[in-house]
N, C-alpha and C positions, 0 to 999 in steps of 0.2 A: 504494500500500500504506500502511494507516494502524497503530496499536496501537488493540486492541478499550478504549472505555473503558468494560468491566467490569471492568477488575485483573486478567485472568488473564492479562495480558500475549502473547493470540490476536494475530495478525495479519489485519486485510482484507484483501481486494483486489478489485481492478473495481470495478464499479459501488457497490458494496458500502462502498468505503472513498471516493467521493465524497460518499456521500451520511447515513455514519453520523453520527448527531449527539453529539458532546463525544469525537471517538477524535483522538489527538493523532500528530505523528511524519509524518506525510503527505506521501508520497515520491515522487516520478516519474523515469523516466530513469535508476534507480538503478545500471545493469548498469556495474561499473567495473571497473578496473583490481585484483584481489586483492592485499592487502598479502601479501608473501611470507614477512611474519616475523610477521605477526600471528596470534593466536589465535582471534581474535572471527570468527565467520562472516559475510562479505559482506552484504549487505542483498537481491540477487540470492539467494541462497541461503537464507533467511531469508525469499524471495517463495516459492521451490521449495517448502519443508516446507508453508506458506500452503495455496497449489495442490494439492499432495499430500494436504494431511489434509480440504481438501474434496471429491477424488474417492474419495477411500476410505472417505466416509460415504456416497458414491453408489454405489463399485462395488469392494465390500471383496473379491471375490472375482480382480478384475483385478489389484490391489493385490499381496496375497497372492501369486501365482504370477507377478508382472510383474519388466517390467524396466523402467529409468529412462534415457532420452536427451538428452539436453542440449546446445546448441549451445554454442559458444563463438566467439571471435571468430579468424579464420584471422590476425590479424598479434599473438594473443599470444606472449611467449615461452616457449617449452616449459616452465621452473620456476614458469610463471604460471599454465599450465594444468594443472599436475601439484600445486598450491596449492588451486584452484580446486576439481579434483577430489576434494582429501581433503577441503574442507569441503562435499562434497557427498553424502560418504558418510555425515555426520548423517541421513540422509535412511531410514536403517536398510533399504533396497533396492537391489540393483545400477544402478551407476550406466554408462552409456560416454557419453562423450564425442567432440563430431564439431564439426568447424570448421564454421562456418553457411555459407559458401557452399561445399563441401563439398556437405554437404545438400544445399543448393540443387542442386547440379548431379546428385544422384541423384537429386533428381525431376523434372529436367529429361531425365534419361534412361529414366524411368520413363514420357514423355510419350510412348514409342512410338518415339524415334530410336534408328538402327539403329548397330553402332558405327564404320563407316564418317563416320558424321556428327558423330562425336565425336571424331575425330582431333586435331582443334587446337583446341580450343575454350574460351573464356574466360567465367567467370561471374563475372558484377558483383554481390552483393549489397550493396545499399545500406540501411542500419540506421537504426533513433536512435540506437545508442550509434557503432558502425562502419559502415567500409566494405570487406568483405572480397572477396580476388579468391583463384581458383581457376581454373588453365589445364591441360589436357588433353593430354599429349603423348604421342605411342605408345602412346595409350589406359591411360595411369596418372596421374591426376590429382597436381598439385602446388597446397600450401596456399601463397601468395604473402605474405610478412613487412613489408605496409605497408597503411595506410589504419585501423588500429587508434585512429588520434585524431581520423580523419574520419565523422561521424556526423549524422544530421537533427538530433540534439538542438542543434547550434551554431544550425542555422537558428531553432527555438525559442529559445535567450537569445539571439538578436540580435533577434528579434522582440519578447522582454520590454522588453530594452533601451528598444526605439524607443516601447514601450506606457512605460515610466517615465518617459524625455521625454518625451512628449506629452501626458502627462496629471500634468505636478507639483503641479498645485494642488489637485487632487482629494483631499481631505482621508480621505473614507472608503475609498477607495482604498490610500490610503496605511498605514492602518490595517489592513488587511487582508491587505497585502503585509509588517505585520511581526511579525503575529501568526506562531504557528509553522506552518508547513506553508505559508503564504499564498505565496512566492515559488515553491513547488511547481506550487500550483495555476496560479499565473498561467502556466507554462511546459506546463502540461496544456493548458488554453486555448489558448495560440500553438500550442500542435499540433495540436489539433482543429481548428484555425480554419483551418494549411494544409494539413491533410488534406484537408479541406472545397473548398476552393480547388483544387488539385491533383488531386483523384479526381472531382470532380464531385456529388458526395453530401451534401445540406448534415445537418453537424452541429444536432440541436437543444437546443442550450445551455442556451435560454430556458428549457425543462422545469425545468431545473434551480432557477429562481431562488428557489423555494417548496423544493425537495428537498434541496436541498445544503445542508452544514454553513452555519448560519446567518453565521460569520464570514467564509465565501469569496464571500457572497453579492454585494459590490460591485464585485469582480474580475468576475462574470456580468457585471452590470450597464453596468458603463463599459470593460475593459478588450474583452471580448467585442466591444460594439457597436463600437468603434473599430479593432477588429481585421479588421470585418464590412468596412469600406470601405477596407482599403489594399490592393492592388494586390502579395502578397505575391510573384510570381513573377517582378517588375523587383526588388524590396529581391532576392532570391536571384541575380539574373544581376548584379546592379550591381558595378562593380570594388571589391575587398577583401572581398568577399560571398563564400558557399560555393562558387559555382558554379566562383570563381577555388580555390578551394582543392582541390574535385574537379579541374577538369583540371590542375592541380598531380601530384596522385595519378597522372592515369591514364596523364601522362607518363610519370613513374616508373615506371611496372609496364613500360610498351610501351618504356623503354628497358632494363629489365632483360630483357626477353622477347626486345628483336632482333627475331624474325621473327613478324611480327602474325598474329593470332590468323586462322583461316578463318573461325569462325563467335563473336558475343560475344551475351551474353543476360543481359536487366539483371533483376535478380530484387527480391525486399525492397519495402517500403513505398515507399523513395523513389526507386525507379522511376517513377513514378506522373510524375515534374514533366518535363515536355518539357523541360526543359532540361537533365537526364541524357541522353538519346537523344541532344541534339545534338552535348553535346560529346564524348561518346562514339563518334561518328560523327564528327567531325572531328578525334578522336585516330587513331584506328584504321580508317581512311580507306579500308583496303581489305578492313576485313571486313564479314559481313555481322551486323545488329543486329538483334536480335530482344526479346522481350516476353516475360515467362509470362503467362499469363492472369491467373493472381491473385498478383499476387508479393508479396504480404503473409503468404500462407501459404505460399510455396516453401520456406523452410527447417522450419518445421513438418513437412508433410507430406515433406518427405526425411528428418526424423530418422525418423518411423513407419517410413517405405521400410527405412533402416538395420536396424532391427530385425525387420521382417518378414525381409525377405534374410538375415540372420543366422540365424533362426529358420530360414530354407527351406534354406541352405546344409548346416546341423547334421542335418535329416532328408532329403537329398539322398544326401547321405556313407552315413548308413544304409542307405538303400534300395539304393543301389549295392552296399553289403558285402555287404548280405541276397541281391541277385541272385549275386553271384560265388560265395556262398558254398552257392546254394542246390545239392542233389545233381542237379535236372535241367539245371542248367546246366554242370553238369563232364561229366556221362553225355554232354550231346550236344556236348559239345567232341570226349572222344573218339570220340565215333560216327561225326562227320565226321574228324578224322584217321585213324580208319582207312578210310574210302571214300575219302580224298583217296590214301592208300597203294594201293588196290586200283586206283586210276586210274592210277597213277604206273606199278604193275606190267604194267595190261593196253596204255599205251600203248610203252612201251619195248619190253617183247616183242615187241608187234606191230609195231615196227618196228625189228628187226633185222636180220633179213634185208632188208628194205627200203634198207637202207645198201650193199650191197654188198660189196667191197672196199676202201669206201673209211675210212682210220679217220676222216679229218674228218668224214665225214658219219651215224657210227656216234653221234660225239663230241658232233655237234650233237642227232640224234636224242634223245640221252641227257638232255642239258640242256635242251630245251628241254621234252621229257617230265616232266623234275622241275620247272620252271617250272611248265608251267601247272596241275601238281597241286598244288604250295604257292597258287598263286594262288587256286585254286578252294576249298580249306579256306579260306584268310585270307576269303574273300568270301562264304563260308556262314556262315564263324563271326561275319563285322562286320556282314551282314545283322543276323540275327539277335539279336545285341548291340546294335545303333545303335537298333532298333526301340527296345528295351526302356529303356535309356538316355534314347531321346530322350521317351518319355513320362515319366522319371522327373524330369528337367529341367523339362518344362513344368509340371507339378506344381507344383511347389517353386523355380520363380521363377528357374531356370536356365539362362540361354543357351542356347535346342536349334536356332538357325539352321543348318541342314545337317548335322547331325550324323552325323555317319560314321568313326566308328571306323576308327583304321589299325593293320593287327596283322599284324608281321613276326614270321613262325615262326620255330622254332629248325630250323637247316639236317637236319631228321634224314633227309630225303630223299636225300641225298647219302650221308649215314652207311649207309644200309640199302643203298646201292649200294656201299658201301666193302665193308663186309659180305661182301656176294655176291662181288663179285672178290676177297677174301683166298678166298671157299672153293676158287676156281680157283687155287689156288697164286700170289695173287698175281700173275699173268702180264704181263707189261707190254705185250707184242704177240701178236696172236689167232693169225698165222700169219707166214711171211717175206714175203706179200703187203699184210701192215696195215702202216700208219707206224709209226715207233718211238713217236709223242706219242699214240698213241690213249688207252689209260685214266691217262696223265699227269692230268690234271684230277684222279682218284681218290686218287689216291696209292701207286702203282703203282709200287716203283723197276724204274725201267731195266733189272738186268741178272738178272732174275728168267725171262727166256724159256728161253735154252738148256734148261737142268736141269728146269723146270716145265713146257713144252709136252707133252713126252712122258707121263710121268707122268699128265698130267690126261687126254692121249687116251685114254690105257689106263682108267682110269677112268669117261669117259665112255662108251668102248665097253660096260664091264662091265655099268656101271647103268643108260645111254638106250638101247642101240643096241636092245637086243629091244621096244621100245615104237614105236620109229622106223619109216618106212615102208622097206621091204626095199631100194631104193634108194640112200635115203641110209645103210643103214647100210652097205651093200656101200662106198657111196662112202669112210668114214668109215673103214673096214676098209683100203682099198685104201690110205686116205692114210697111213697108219701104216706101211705095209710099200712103198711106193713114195715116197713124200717128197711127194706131190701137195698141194703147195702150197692149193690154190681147194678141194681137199675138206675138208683139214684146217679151212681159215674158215670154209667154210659148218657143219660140224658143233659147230666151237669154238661159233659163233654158239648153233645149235639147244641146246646146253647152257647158254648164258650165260641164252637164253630161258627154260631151264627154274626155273634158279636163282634168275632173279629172279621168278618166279613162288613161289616157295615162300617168300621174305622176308616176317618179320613185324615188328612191332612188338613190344617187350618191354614191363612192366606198367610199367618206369621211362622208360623211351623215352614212353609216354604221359602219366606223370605230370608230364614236361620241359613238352611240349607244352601241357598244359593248364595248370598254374604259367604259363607265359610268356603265355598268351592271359591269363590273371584279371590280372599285372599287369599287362598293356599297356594294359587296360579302368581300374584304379587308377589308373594314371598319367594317361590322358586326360580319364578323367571330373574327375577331380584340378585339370585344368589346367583346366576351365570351374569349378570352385569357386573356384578361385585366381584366376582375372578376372572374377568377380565381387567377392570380396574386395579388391582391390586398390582397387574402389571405396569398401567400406565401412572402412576401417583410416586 
């Protein structure tokens, strides 16, 4: 980044600010440490607006409705980056902020790993300014508080270094290293030169020697050529050199961590030098080491990630309101709980007589009849929800692996049977042939038979017996005036059947039901917004 010299005090950058002729201030490597008490905005920040005010002559309309992402380094400390942050709101657009390997590691999960694969997992990014780490536990990433003084830029001034010794007598050289911006340049160079070196890709400098500011031009010339021939990746591995200072770090992190990582992935530009991989594999000796394909843009394209996700999460949330809230989705909530009631009613009926004599087995009938009727709503209704769910997910960039709603009703099935035995006077035992524990489950006290059995016989005579088959009600008759134990049961029964055939649902009994389905749908969907988030925050 240079200053434009037309006086309007513009800033370059790229290629732009190598090659302008008479712009002075010429900076590399700028991204530092924010003073916390200073006023003046960073030189980093001061690139931002740079950057900014040339996309916004390209694409005023991104601008306008956008948002602003910016990495930082994961071992600043929080009042560095909360520093950092306000002088990045010059920038007159919302700004967030995200640790760069951080990033890194959202678009390392952006690459298709599933989150089983991401359990333990450590990302390297290796910078010019830092070196941040980022580890993965119970699938919530943590920002790691070292490697913030380790950076490729050391490896460029030791490379300067060894270009000033090597070449002191070079007079135009020297001239050029004390012009302003010259020591700049010459640390652009060292880095081109091991980028070049290190990726495979040769830089071509030479271009330069006509293009570039005419006082950089002897740094091209001698500093370049002489750079062309050393052997930059023994000066890197040599003792007192970076390499010793990297596995410095990654000691540190793998004793702070205790139990090593399952899977490590070295991300960032200096990735790129075999001798990252190695000694990262001889720190962390039993995990497995991996590569991004281009790890020069890994934290780039994770901050995008960030804000796409945030974007998909915000209309995620919607869509799911929109569905809970739409009226065809309540209509068939209750539509199925009352078919799950009408299943509830025709299997217990039908098996009550079925039971016999026996209450346990009246007991079970009962329960297990209100079982599989809650079950059968819960499984129409998370059908039908998970579908819809899970396409709104894939949409919007949301976890829909397996998606299947789980939705425990409200017990109203049990209530609708509470119901029906209060209108039998409560009775706690059907005949002196039931258990005493039979409608116990219900809530039934105990000592409600005496006084109530009669009563309800006379009753049920009044209103079933003429519907009944001549039969039973003879039987039903007789048991009233002979004490016949087995008739009394069998009739109590055929009444109980009746009863519980006529149970309904009331308008707020549904309105229970369908309230606890919408938030059960809230809370779950909720909980894939929230592990998504957890990455982006």
């Amino acid at each position: 980044m240079v200053r434009s010299p037309t006086g309007t005090g513009r800033r370059l950058i790229g290629d732009e600010a190598v090659t302008s002729h008479g712009a002075t201030h010429f900076g590399v490597n700028f991204k530092t440490v924010p003073d916390v008490q200073s006023p003046h905005a960073p030189d980093a920040v001061l690139f931002a607006q740079a950057l900014l005010t040339e996309f916004q002559e390209q694409h005023p309309d991104v601008v306008r409705d956008g948002v602003v992402f910016v990495g930082h380094p994961a071992g600043w400390p929080a009042e560095v980056v909360d520093a950092y942050g306000r002088h990045l709101n010059r920038l007159e657009v919302p700004v967030h902020l995200m640790p760069e390997s951080q990033s890194a590691l959202l678009h390392v999960r952006d690459r298709g790993r599933d989150q089983r694969q991401l359990e333990r997992v450590l990302i390297v990014d290796i910078g010019s300014s830092t070196t941040d780490f980022t580890i993965v536990e119970d699938l919530s990433p943590r920002n790691l508080p070292v490697g913030a003084a380790l950076g490729c830029r050391q490896i460029d001034e030791q490379l300067a270094e060894l270009v000033r010794a090597a070449l002191p007598h070079d007079t135009a050289l020297a001239e050029a290293l004390a012009c302003d911006g010259g020591p700049d340049f010459l640390l652009l160079a060292c880095r081109w030169a091991k980028e070049a070196q290190f990726s495979g890709i040769p830089r071509r400098i030479m271009d330069l020697r006509e293009s570039c500011e005419e006082r950089f031009r002897p740094i091209v010339a001698s500093a370049w050529t002489w750079l062309l021939n050393l052997e930059i990746a023994q000066t890197v591995a040599a003792p007192g050199g970076w390499g010793d200072h990297f596995r410095a770090v990654l000691i540190e992190v793998a004793d702070q961590l205790g139990e090593l990582p399952h899977l490590l992935v070295l991300t960032g530009g200096g990735s790129r030098m075999p001798l990252a991989d190695r000694l990262c594999r001889e720190v962390f000796s039993t995990s497995i080491v991996e590569h991004d394909d281009e790890p020069a843009f890994a934290v780039a394209r994770g901050l995008v990630s960030n804000g796409q996700h945030r974007a998909g999460v915000r209309r995620f949330r919607r869509e799911v309101t929109e569905l809970i809230e739409d009226p065809a989705t309540r209509e068939l909530v209750r539509a199925e709980a009352v078919q799950a009631l009408s299943t509830l009613k025709d299997k217990v009926a039908g098996q009550m007589l079925e039971a016999h004599s026996s209450a346990a087995a009246l007991t079970s009938h009962i329960k297990f009849g209100m079982y599989e009727a809650t079950r059968a709503l819960a499984d129409a209704l998370a059908y039908y929800l998970s579908m819809r769910v899970e396409r709104i997910c894939r949409r919007h960039g949301i976890p829909a692996d397996r998606v299947r709603l789980d939705l425990i009703l409200p017990d109203l099935f049990s209530d609708r049977l509470d119901l029906i035995v209060d209108r039998v006077d409560r009775a706690e035992r059907l005949t002196e042939h039931s258990a005493p524990g039979l409608l116990t489950p219900f809530g039934v006290p105990q000592d409600a038979m005496s006084q109530a059995f009669s009563s309800a016989m006379e009753r049920a005579r009044s209103r079933f017996a003429p519907s009944l088959d001549p039969q039973l009600a003879s039987l039903a008759i007789g048991a009233l005036t002979s004490s016949s134990g087995l008739a009394a049961d069998r009739l109590a029964r055929r009444w109980i059947q009746r009863l519980v055939r006529l149970g309904e649902y009331t308008p707020d009994e549904l309105d229970r039901i369908t309230a606890t389905v919408m938030a059960a749908v809230i809370e779950q969907t909720e909980d894939r917004a929230r592990d998504l988030e957890r990455w982006l925050v």
